[in-house]
N, C-alpha and C positions, 0 to 999 in steps of 0.2 A: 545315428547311434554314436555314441560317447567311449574312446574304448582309450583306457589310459594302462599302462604299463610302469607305474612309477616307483622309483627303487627309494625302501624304507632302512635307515638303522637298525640292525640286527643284535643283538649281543646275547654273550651266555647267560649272565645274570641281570634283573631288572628289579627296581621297585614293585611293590605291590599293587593290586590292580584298581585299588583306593586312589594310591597314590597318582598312578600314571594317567585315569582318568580325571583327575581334579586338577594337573597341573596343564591339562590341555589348555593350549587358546582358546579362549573364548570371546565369542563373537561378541559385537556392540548393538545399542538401538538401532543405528544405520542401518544394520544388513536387515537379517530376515531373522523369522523365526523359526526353529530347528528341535528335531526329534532325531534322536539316533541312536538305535536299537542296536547290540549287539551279541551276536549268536556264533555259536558251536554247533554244524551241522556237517552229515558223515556224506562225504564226498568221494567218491573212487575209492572206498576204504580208508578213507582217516578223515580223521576229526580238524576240519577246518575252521577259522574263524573266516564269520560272513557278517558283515555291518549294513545297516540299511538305515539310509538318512533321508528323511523327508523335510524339504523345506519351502517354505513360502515367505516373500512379501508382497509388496503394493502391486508388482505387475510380474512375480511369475512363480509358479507352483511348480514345484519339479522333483522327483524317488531318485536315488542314486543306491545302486545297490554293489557292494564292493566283499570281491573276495581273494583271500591273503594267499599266498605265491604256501608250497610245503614249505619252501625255508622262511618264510617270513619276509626275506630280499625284496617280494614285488608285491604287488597287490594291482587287481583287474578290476574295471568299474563298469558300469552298464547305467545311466543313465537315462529317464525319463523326464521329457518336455510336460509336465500336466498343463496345458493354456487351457482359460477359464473359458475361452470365448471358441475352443472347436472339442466340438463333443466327439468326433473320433479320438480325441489322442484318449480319454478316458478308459478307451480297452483299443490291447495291441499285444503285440509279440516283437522281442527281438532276441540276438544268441548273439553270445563273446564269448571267446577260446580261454580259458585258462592253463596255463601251463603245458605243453607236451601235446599241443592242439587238442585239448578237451574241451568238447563244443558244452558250453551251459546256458539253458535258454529260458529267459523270462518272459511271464504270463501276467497278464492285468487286466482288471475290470475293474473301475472306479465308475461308473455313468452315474452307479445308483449310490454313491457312499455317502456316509452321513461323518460330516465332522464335526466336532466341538467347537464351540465359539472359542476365535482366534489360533486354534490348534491346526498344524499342518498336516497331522497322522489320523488317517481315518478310524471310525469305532465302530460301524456296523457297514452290512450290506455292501461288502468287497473283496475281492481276492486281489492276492500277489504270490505267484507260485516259481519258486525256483526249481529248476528240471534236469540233469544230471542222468545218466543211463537211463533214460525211461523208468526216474523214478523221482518224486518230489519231495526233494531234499529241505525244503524251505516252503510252508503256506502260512500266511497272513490271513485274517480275513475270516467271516461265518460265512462267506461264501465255498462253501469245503468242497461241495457235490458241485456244483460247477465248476471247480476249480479242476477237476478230476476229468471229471467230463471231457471239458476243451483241451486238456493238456494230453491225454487220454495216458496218462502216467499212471503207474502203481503208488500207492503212498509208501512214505521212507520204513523200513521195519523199526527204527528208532529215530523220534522225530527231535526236530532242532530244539536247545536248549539255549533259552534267554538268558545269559549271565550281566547283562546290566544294561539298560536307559538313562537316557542325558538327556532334559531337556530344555529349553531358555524359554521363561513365559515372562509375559510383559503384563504389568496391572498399573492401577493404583492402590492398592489395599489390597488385592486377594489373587490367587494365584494355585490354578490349578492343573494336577494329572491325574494319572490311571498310571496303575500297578499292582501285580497278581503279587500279594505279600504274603496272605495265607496260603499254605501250599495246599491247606483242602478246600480251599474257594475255587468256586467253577469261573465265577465272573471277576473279570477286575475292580478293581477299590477306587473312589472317587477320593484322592487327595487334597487338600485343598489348605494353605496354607496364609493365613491372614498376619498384616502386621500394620501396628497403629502405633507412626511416628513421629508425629506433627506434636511442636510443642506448643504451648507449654505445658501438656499433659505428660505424665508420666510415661514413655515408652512400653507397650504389647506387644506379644506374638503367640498369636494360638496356630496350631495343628491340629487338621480335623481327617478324621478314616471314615468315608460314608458317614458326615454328618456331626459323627461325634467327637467333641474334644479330646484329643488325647495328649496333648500336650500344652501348655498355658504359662506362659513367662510374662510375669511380671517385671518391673526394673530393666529393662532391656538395655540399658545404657549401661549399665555393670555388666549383664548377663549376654552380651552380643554374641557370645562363641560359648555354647555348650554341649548337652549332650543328654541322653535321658531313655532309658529302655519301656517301650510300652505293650502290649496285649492286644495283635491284633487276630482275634480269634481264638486260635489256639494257639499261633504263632508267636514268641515274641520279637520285636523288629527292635533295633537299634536306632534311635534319630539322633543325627550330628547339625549344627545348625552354626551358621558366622556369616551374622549379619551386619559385621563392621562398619560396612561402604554405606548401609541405607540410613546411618547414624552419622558418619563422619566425613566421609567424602565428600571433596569439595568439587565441581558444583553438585547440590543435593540432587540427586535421582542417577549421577553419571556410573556410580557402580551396583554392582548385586550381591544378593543373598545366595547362600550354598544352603542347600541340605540335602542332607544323605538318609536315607532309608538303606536298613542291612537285615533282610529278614535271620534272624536264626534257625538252620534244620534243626527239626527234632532230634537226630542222632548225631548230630555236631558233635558233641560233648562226647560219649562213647566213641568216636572217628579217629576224635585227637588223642585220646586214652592211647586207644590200640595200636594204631597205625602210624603217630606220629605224623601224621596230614602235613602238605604242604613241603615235605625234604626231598621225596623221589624228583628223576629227571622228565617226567609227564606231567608237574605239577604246573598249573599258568602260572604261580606268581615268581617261577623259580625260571624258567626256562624260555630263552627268545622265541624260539620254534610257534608257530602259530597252526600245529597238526601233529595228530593222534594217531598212531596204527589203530582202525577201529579193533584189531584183536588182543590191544592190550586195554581193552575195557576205557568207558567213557571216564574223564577227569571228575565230572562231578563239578564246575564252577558252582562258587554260591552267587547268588543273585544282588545287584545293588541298584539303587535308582538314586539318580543328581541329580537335583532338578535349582535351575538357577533362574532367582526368582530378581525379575530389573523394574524395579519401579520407574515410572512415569507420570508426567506432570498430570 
């Protein structure tokens, strides 16, 4: 087991949560490819953030599941080996202390999962259950009744909230994820993002939601960095897109494309009317703190997904 204790920058005020996750490092072709999930789930009574990265490449798969110190100062990690070639590590148990020796114990079944081509993060037929008082604070996975079973945990009375995904996909032309955009969609959205760069044709970029076009840029070489609101369902989602590097940079393929997906709540709009959203001191984009008294009520993060798209020869 992996167990790190590693002290973060703290402060009272910070950029917004757009910001701080787009200005992260990101990774190159060299490394691996990486998913990484990030959640608000009620821990000992407040609202913690918990991160969970899954990454692969050419020789090693491996979960890392990290969660934030109350003040933000540290952050605990727990650590999974996935090797291809031994089928025990695919289901196992281990437990790290977080703060104040609070033992938190992770649960996994991967034997049977199904991944997406070239994806590190499973889509079906798995659990990942994080466990806290005998209760499961964190489940990944439609393996739910299993999940329960083996952990033999109560589920959380208020379960974890996904306030954004990041992930780095490698193509030649297309480039895909999954992301619950509609908030009344049961199942996740098939993403998939196509771009046609090679000259001497005129630069494309379509955006596809399960299939359908919703976005289509023409002139791409004017239009690298834009922006455009679309209708997914009943939803409507914000897409931001700056695909500079796959136009200009030199050598052609060494940098990526961003785009951003921001679903809009339906009561957004009435939220900021009344409340003024965003200025109290429980708010995420306002406050260092990475924890909630759960009884001053959940924060509410909105949801975003980054997905950074790196073309390849």
């Amino acid at each position: 087991m992996f167990f790190d204790r590693t002290p973060t920058t703290a402060t009272s005020q910070g950029p917004p949560l757009a910001e701080r996750i787009t200005d992260d490092p990101v990774i190159t072709k060299t490394t691996q490819s990486t998913v990484t999930l990030a959640y608000q789930a009620n821990i000992a009574g407040y609202w913690q953030n918990v991160t969970v990265v899954w990454l692969k490449n050419l020789m090693n798969h491996s979960l890392c599941i990290t969660v934030d110190s109350r003040d933000g100062d540290f952050h605990y990690t727990c650590k999974v080996d996935l090797k291809p070639w031994h089928f025990w590590s695919k289901k196992g148990y281990k437990s790290f202390e977080v703060e104040s020796r609070r033992k938190v114990d992770v649960y996994w079944d991967l034997r049977s999962a199904k991944f997406p081509s070239g994806s590190p993060e499973p889509c079906a037929d798995f659990y990942v259950a994080l466990v806290s008082d005998e209760e499961v604070v964190l489940l990944l996975g439609d393996y739910k009744k299993k999940a329960y079973k083996r952990t033999k945990s109560r589920p959380a009375l208020v379960e974890a909230v996904l306030f954004y995904k990041k992930e780095n996909v490698f193509g030649k032309r297309s480039f895909s994820t999954r992301a619950r955009l509609d908030e009344m969609a049961k199942k996740e959205h098939e993403i998939t993002v196509e771009g046609s760069t090679s000259w001497p044709r005129d630069p494309e970029m379509w955006v596809s939601v399960d299939g359908i076009v919703v976005v289509h840029v023409r002139n791409l070489h004017w239009k690298f960095r834009g922006n455009q609101t679309v209708m997914v369902g009943k939803t409507q989602v914000h897409v931001y897109w700056d695909v500079h590097d796959w136009l200009f940079k030199s050598p052609p393929g060494s940098g990526h494309g961003l785009f951003i997906f921001k679903p809009e709540p339906a009561d957004s709009q009435s939220d900021r009317e009344g409340s003024g959203r965003g200025g109290g001191e429980n708010s995420q984009n306002s406050a260092g703190s990475s924890y909630y008294p759960a009884q001053s009520g959940f924060p509410n993060p909105e949801f975003c997904l980054f997905l950074y798209a790196w073309k390849v020869d």
